[in-house]
N, C-alpha and C positions, 0 to 999 in steps of 0.2 A: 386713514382710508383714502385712496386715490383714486381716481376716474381718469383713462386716459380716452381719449376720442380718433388715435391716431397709433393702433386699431383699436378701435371701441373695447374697452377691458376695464376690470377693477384691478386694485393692486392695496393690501393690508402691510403696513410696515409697523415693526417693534423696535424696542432699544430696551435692553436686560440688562442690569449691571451689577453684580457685586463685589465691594470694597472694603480692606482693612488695613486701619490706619492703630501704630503706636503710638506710646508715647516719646520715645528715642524718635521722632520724626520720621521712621519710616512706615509703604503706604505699598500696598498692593492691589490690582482693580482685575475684574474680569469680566468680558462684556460679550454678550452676544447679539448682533441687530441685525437687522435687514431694512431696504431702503427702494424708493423709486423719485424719476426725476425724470420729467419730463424734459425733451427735447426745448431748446429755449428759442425765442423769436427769431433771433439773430441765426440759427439751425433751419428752422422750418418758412420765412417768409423773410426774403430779399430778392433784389435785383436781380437777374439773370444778367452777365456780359462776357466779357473774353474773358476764359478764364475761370470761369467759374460757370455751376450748374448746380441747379436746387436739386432736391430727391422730396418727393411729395409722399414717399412712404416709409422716410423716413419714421423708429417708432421710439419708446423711451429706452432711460437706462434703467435695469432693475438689479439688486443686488440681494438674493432669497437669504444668503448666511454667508455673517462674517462675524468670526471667532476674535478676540483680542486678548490682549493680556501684558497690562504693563505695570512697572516696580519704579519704583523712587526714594528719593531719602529729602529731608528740607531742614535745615539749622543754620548754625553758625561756624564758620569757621576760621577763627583770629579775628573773630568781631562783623565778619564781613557774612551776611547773608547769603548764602550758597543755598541752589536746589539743582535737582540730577535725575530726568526722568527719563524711560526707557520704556518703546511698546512697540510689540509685534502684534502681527496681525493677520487673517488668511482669510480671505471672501473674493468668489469672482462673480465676474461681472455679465450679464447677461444683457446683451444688445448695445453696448459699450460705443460713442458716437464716437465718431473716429473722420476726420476731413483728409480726406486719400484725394492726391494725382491722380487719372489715368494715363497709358501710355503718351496722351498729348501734352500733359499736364494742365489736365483741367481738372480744377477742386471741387469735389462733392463730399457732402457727409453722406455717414454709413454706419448703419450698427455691426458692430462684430461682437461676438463672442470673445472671452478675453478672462483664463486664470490669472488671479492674483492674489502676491504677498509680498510681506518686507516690513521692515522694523523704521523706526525714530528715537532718534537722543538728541536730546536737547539739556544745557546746561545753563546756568545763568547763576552771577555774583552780582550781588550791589551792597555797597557802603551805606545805605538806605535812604530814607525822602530825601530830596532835595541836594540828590550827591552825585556820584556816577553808578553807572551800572551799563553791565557786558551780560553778551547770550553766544552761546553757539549751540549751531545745531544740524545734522545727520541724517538724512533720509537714506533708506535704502527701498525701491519699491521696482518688484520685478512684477511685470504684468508680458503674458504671452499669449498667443495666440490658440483658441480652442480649434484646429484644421488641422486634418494629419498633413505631414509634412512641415508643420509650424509650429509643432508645441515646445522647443527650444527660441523660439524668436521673436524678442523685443516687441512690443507694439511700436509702430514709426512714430518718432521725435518724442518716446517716451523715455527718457533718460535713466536709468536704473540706480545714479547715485545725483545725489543735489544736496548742497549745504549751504551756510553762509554763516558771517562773526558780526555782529554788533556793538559800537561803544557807545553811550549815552554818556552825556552832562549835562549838568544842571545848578543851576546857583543864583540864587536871588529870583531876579526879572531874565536870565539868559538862559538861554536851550538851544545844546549840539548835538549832532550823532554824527555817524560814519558808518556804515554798513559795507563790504562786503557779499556777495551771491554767487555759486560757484553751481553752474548746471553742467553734469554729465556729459558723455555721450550719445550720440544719437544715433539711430539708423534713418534714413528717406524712404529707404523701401521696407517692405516685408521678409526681409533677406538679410545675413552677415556681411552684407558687402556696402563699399561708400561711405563707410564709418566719416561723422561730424566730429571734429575733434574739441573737447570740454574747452568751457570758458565761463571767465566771470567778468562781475563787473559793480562797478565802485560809488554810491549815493553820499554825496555831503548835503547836511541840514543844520542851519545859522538861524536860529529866527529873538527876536527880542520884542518882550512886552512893557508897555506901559498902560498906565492906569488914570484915566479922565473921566470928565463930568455924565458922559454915555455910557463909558462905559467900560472896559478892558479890549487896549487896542494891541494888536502883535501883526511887525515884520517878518515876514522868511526870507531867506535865500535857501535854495533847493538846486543844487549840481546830478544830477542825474547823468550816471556813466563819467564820472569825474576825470579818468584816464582818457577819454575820446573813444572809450571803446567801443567797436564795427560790427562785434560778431551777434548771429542772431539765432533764436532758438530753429526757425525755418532753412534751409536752404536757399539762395539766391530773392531774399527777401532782408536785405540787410539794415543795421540801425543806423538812424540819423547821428551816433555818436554822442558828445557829451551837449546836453541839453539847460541853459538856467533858466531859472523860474522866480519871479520875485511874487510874493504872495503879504496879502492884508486881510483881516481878520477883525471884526469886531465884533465882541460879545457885549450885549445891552444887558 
């Protein structure tokens, strides 16, 4: 049970689920929820300057039903640890906060109304502990606008497909990845037009531990956008490109 104050209201959410799993490792689940979220700090109290504009009536998001239902399998296969999960979904969203331009392009948040659905797959192999291990995985999530004249169209810089690949290593005292992220298209406006064209972009992580009298100590190295890649989820908000990071760690 919720309380929001902005407009003064209660809000009751559930989560239903039921699930059947074989012995052959496969698994089926069916779930029915609904959900509320309050607007967060960073939405409702900042700054006013160029550019930007608060909305003080601003109110939550609320989600009254959303249907699910996803399948998978998990074993082995040639030794190697394989699982394969798959789930759709259908629940829209009711007062959906959304940070829109206006024609000057000054950003304010905004509830909209907003049907939504779409599926995920995700897959992932590992050789097991202390070995490697790979993920991919598949979003598909169409959300559209509840206004006549808009029920075919996108929410803005809501991308309707996004994926990405992961490799992991591991051995001994050492740990690698490399990641992969691949976001969609976009639209800027509420409109077919101005299409953002999909991009990704590339994480390396190098880190090594050793073990002293304190305690367990670990180096990183962390390349973020490892290609130099520019492109940004926003429009004319571009990234700083490829970013390193050296990081220290000590567990007592």
């Amino acid at each position: 049970a919720d309380r929001s104050g902005f407009p003064v209201s209660g809000y009751f959410s559930h989560d239903l689920g039921l699930s059947w799993v074989t012995t052959g490792g496969f698994h089926a689940r069916l779930g029915h929820r609904s959900s509320f979220s309050p607007p967060t700090l960073g939405d409702q109290f900042f700054r006013e300057g160029v550019g930007v504009q608060p909305n003080p009536d601003l109110g939550p998001e609320r989600v009254p039903s959303e249907w699910s239902l996803g399948v998978g399998w998990e074993g082995r296969l040639a030794r190697i640890l394989t699982s394969v999960d798959i789930e759709a979904y259908r629940g829209d969203i009711h007062g959906m906060i959304l940070w829109l331009p206006d024609f000057r392009f000054v950003w304010s948040p905004r509830n909209r109304d907003v049907r939504r659905h779409g599926a995920e797959v995700a897959a992932t192999m590992s050789g097991g502990e202390g070995s490697w291990a790979a993920r991919a995985h598949l979003s598909w999530n169409r959300a559209t606008y509840l206004r006549p004249g808009l029920e075919d169209t996108q929410v803005v810089y809501r991308p309707e497909l996004t994926g990405g690949v992961l490799a992991s290593w591991t051995a001994d005292r050492w740990r690698a990845s490399v990641s992969t992220e691949v976001v969609g298209a976009r639209y800027p406006v509420p409109n077919r037009v101005n299409r953002l064209p999909a991009f990704g972009t590339t994480d390396l992580t190098l880190s090594r531990m050793w073990r002293s009298r304190v305690g367990t100590v670990e180096l990183g190295l962390h390349v973020d956008r490892l290609f130099d890649e520019r492109d940004s989820l926003i429009f004319a908000y571009p990234d700083p490109g490829r970013t390193v990071r050296l990081t220290a760690r000590i567990d007592f």
